[in-house]
C-alpha positions in Angstrom: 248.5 123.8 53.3 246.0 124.6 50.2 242.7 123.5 49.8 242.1 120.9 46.9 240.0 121.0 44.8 239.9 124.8 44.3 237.0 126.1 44.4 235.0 127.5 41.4 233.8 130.7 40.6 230.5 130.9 41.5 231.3 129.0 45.3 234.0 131.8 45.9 230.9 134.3 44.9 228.9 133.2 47.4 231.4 132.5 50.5 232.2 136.5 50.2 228.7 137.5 49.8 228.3 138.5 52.9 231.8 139.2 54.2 232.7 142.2 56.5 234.6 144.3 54.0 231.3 144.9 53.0 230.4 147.0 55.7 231.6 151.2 56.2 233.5 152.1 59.5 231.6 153.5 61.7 232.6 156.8 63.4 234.4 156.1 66.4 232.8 156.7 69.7 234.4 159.2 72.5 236.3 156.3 74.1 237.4 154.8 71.0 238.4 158.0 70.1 240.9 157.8 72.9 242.0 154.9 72.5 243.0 155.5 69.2 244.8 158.8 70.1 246.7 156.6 72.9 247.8 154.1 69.7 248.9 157.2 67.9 251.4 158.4 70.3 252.4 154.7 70.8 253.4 154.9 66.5 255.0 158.1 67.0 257.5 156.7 69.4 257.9 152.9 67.6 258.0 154.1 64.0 258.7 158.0 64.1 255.6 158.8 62.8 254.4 162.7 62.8 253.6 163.9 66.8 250.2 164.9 67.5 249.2 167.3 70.7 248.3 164.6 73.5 247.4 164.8 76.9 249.7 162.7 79.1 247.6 160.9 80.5 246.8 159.2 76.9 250.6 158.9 76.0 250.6 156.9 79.7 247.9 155.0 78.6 249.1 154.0 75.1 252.3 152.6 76.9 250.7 150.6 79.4 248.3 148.9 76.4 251.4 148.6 74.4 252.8 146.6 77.6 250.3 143.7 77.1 251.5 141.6 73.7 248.2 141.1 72.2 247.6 145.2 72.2 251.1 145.7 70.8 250.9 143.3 68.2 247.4 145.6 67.2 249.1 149.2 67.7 251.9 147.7 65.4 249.8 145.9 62.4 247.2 148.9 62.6 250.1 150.1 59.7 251.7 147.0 59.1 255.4 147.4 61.0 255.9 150.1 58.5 257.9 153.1 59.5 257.5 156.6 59.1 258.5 157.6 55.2 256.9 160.9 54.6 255.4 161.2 50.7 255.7 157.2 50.1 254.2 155.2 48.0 252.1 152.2 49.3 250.1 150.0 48.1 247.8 147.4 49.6 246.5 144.2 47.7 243.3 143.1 49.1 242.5 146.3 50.3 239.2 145.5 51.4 237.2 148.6 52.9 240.4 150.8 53.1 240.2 150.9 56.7 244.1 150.4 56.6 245.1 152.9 54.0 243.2 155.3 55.4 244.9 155.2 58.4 248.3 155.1 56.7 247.3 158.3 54.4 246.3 160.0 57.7 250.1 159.7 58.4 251.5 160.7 55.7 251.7 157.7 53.1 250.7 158.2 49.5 247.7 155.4 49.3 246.5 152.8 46.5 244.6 149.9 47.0 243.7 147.1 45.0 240.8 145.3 45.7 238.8 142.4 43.6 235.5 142.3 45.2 233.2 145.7 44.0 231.4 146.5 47.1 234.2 146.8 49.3 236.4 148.8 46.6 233.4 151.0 46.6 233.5 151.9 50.0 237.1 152.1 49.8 236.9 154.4 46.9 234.0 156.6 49.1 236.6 158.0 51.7 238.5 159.1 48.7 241.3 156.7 48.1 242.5 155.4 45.3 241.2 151.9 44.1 241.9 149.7 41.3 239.5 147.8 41.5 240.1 143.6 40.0 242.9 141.4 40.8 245.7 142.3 38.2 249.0 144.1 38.8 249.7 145.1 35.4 252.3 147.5 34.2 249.5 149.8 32.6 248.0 149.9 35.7 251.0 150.2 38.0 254.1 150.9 36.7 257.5 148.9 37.2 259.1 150.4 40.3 257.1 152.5 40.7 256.3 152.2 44.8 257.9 152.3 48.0 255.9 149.6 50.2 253.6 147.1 49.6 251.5 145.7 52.0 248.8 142.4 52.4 246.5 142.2 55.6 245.3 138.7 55.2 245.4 138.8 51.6 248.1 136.2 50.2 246.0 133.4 51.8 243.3 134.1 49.5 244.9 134.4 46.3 245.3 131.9 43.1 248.4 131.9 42.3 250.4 133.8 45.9 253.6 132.5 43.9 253.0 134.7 40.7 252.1 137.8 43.0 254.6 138.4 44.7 256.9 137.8 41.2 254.6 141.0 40.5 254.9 142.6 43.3 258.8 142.5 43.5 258.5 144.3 39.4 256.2 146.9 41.0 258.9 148.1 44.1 261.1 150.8 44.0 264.7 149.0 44.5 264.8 149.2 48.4 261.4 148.8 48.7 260.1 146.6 51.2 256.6 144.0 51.1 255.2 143.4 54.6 252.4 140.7 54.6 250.3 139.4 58.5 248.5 136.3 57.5 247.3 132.6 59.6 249.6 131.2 61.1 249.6 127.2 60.1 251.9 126.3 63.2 249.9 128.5 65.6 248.9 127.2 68.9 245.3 127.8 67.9 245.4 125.5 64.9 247.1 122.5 66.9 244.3 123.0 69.6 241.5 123.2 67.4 242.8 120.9 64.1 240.0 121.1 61.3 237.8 123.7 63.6 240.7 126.4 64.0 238.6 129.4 62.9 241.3 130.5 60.0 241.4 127.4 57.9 238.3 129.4 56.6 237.0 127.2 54.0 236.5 128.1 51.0 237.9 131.3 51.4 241.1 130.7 52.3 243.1 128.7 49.6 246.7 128.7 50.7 248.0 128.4 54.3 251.7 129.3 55.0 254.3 129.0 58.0 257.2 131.4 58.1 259.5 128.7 56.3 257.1 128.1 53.4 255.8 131.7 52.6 259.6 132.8 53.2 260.7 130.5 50.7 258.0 131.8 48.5 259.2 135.2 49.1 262.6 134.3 48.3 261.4 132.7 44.8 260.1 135.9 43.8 263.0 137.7 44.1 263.0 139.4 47.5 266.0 139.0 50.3 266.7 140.3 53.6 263.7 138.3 54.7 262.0 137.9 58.2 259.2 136.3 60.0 257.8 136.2 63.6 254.4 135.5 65.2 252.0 137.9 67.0 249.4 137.2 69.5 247.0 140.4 68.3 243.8 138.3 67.0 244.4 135.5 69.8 241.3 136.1 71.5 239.0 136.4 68.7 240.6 133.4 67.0 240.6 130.9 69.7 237.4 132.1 71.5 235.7 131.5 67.7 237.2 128.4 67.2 235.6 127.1 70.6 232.7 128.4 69.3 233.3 126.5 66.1 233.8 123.0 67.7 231.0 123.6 70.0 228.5 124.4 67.6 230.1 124.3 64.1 229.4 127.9 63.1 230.4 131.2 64.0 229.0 134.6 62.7 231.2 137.5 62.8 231.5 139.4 66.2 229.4 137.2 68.1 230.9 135.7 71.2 229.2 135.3 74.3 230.9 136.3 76.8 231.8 133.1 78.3 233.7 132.5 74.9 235.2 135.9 75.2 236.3 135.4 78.1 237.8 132.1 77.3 239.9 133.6 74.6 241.7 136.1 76.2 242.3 133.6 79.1 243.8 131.3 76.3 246.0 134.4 74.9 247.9 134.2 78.1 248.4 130.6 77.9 249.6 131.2 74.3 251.6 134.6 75.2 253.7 132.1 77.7 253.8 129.1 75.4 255.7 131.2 72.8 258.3 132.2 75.3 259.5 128.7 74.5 258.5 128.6 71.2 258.1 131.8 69.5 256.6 130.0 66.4 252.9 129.6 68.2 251.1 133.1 67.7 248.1 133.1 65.4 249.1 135.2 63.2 252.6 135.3 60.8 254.3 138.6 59.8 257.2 138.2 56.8 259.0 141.3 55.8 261.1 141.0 52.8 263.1 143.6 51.0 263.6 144.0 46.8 267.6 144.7 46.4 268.5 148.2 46.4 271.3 147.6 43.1 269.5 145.0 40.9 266.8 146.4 38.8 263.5 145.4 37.4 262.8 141.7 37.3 
């Protein structure tokens, strides 16, 4: 699905002026701070990342929230289904606020970003990572085969031309390298609920819309094989509690539910978590891994 006719220039200004890249992390309170120490041993265990000292009750902890699918899904995205390779390479496109590679340089990846929109490269570029900051992958700026991972956190959806870069994105990999991309899911339970009020059609932000088929196709015509897609259940709440809100009242500001509408979404995320024991093809969101071949070189 695409929207038609694309947006100009100045309307794409303006839909991101306010968006929530814009804004720094904030330091994480004392219970957030165990929470995320509970994920950590969680991605020690899934994806052999380093070990960290932690009390048992927070390793118990991190396995009973990784018991619930929605909270797995997170703990797994929070660094994209990569595993452990110590001194990698990485790159994100659409980095935003570098919330995700700073996470991933914290366990041992080496981090770039790349990141059209100035204020949130800045603030990426403020907790020390590296940023280029515009929308081209050029060879002067990174080199043919040059890195190990590539990553897009609902990214591809708001590109031009996704087509032409992932073509670029294949050129950049090391051969072996691997792209993971978590995007909207168009066959998601949410969307056939909602129709033209599901929360990530996103108008006029989002230009492209994909289902495993179509984006792994697209994958396929850039070069990239051992290909794979599933669904996830980890913004189900947030997505169908906003979409409500969306047919209800026909806007929704960021992070404001009330609780009624909270509430409704997580009770939803179960009736989504059982429908895709029948059909696997319902969660919100769409994760396709693809590798570049390991004995062709660049493209």
């Amino acid at each position: 699905m695409w929207i038609d006719p694309v947006p100009g220039p100045n309307v794409l200004a303006r839909a991101y002026e306010t968006y929530f890249t814009h804004t720094a992390p904030r330091e994480p309170s004392p219970l957030r701070s165990l929470y995320l120490k509970a994920r950590h041993h969680y991605l020690c265990a899934r994806f052999s990342y380093p070990a960290r000292q932690c009390p048992w009750a927070l390793r118990l902890a991190g396995r009973m929230m990784a018991s619930l699918p929605h909270r797995r899904a997170a703990f797994d995205a929070s660094v994209l289904w990569l595993p452990s390779q110590p001194g990698g390479k990485v790159l994100e496109i659409g980095c935003g606020n570098g919330e995700l590679l700073a996470h991933l340089r914290s366990l041992g990846w080496t981090c770039r970003g790349v990141e059209p929109d100035a204020r949130s490269a800045a603030i990426a570029r403020a907790r020390g990572l590296d940023i280029i900051e515009g929308g081209a992958l050029t060879d002067n700026l990174i080199p043919p085969e040059s890195v190990d991972a590539i990553v897009m956190s609902h990214a591809i959806e708001h590109l031009n031309d996704p087509g032409e870069v992932l073509r670029r994105c294949h050129r950049i990999l090391r051969p072996g390298g691997r792209i993971v991309m978590l995007t909207p899911n168009l066959r998601s339970f949410g969307h056939r609920r909602f129709g033209r009020n599901w929360l990530h059609l996103d108008p006029p932000r989002h230009l492209y819309l994909f289902t495993g088929l179509s984006l792994g196709r697209l994958a396929k015509a850039a070069g990239f094989d051992s290909i794979d897609s599933f669904t996830v259940l980890r913004d189900a709440n947030w997505t169908l509690g906003a979409s409500k809100r969306l047919r209800e009242g026909g806007h929704y500001a960021v992070g404001r539910l009330p609780l009624r509408l909270k509430a409704f979404g997580l009770l939803m995320t179960y009736v989504e978590c059982l429908l895709m024991q029948f059909d696997a093809s319902l969660g919100e969101e769409l994760v396709v891994r693809a590798r570049k071949s390991a004995v062709q070189g660049t493209r």
